[in-house]
N, C-alpha and C positions, 0 to 999 in steps of 0.2 A: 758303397754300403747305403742300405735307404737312412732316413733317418733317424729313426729309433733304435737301428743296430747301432749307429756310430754312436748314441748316448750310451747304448749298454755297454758299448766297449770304452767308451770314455770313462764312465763310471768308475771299470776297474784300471785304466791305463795305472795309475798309481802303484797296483798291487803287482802286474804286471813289470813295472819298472824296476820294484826293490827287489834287487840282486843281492841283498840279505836272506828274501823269504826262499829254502829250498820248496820246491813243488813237491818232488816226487820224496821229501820227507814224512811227508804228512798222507791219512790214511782215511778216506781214499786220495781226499785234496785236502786244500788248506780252510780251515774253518769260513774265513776271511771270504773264501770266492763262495761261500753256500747261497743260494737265492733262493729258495723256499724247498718248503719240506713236510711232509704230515710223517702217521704213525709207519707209514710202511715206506715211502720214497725218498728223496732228497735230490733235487737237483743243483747244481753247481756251476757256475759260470767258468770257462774257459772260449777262447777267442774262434765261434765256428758263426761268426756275425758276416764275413762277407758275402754280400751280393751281387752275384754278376748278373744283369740283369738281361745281359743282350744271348747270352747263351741258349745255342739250340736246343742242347742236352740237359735235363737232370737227370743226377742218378740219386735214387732216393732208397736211403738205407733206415736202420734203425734208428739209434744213437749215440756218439762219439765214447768208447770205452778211455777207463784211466788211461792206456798207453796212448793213445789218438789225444787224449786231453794234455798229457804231458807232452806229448811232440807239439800242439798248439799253441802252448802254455812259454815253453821253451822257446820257439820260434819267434815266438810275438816280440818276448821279450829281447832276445835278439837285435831284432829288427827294430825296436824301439830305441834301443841303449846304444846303435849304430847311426841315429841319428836320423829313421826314416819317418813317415809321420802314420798317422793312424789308420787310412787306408793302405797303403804298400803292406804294416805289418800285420795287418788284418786275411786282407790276399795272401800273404807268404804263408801266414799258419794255417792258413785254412786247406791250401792246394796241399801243405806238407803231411799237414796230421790225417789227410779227409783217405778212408782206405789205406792208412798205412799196416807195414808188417806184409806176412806172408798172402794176407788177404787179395792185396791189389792184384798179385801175380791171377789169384784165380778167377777176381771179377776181367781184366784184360782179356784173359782166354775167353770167359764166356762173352763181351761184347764183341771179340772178334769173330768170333764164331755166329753170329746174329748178323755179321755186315754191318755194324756201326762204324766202324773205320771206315771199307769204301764210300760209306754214304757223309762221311764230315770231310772225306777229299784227305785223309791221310794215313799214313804207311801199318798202324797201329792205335789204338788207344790209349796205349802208354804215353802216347804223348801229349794227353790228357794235362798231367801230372808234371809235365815237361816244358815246351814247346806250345803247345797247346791248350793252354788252362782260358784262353779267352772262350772254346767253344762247349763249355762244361759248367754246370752246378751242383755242386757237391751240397747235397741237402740230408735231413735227417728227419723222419718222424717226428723226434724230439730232440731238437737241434744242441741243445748244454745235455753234458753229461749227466745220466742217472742211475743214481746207486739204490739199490734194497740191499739191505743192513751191511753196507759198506761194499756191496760187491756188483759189478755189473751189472745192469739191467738187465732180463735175458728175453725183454716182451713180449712174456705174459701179462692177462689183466688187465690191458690197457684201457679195453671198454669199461670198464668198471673204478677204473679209480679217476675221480673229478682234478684231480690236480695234476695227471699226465695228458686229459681229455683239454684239457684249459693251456698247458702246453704245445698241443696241436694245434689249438684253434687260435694261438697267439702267434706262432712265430711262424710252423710250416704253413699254415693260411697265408701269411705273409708274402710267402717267398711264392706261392700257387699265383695271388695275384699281380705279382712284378713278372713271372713268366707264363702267363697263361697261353702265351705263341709255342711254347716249348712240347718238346718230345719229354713223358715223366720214365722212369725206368724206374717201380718201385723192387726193391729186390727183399723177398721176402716175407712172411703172411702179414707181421702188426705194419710191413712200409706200405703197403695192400691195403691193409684196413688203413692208414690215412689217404691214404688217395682215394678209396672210397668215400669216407666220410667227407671230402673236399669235392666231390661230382654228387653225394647228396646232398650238399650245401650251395649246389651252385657254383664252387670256388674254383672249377674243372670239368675239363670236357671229359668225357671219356674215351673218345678216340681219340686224346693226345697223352693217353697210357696204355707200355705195353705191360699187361698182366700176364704173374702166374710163375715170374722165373725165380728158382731157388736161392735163397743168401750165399754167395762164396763163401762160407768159412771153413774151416777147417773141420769142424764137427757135421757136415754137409756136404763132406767131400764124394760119400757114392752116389748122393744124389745128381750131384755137380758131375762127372764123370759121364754119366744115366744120360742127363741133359745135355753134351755136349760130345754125343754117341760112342763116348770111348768107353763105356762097359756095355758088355750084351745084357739084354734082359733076363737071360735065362741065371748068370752070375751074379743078380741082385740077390741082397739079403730081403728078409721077412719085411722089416719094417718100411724097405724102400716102395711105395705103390707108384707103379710105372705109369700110366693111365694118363693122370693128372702131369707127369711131366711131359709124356708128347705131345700131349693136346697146348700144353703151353709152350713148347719149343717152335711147334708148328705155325702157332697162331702169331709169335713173336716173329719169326722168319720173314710170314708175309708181314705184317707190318712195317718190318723195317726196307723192308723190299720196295713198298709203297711210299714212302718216307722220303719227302725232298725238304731238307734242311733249309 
């Protein structure tokens, strides 16, 4: 971890450790881990501090939802009350929560499908999350979790609210200059618009992000399918525009084609 994560996460090891406080009692989290907040957001500390810094790969998502916060949450503590110290349980929550749920299945298929595995020299990308957590940085727009009025973030508005913008430019800044060697994968428009606003700050190159590939989730599934040519075009629905996905499937392909790790 650099140094100011390992304070952040020192900060709360305490709260972390009591095996009194339930996590997933409390709505969204526990008041205790709130780190700042205005009239519309509220962010929340849960354990998404580690840094690996030597990793070829980031994959750059939104930000950690309650279930990802509770599996981090969980883990950490875990790992803490098993007697390990503050980086192993940092590492452990971070690889556990980072993509959890049905998500991971759909981001593996689409890195596979792009040639990320044969180009990191292994059988899959699942083993990421396995086996292979040294060649990976699981990073986030807005790395602690954030809630609008208790519920998910769904990243809207991020340009416009000063204390999501000050969130970016604090922590994923952070992590842009420990790997600026690195391959970025943002997945999705607001992880887009921060690696944008990190290549007009100078903080990133732009040819070491591939642009344009849609969020795995589940709400994103015909697009995801679109992009990894298991739907025809002619069987897309209205709202799906095809265009915008070839042109970034295509331009992803060579990219990672060209890509020596």
């Amino acid at each position: 971890m650099t140094s100011g994560s390992l304070t952040l996460f020192h900060r709360y090891e305490g709260v972390l450790r009591d095996a009194a406080l339930d996590f997933p009692a409390h709505q969204p989290l526990p008041d205790v881990l709130r780190m700042v907040a205005d009239a519309k957001y509220a962010v929340y500390y849960a354990p998404f501090d580690y840094l690996n810094a030597a990793a070829p790969l980031v994959l750059v998502g939104l930000s950690p939802g309650r279930y990802q916060a509770l599996v981090a949450l969980e883990t950490a503590r875990a790992e803490l009350l098993a007697g390990h110290g503050a980086d192993t349980a940092a590492a452990a929550a971070k690889s556990a929560a980072s993509w959890s749920g049905p998500i991971r299945s759909h981001l593996v298929r689409m890195l596979d499908f792009l040639g990320v595995a044969e180009r990191l020299g292994i059988a899959s990308t699942a083993e990421l999350w396995t086996t292979r957590t040294d060649l990976v940085q699981f990073s986030a727009t807005l790395r602690y979790p954030v809630f609008a009025g208790g519920k998910n973030y769904n990243g809207g508005g991020v340009a416009r609210s000063a204390l999501l913008l000050d969130q970016i430019d604090t922590y994923f800044a952070t992590e842009c200059a420990a790997l600026a060697h690195a391959l970025f994968i943002p997945l999705g428009a607001t992880a887009q618009f921060a690696c944008d606003r990190m290549v007009a700050s100078g903080r990133l190159d732009a040819d070491r992000i591939v642009a344009g590939l849609p969020h795995p989730s589940g709400a994103n599934a015909e697009r995801v399918a679109y992009f990894l040519r298991q739907k025809p075009r002619e069987a897309l629905s209205a709202v799906t525009r095809p265009e915008p996905l070839d042109a970034a499937r295509e331009a992803a392909l060579r990219h990672i084609a060209r890509w020596r790790p």
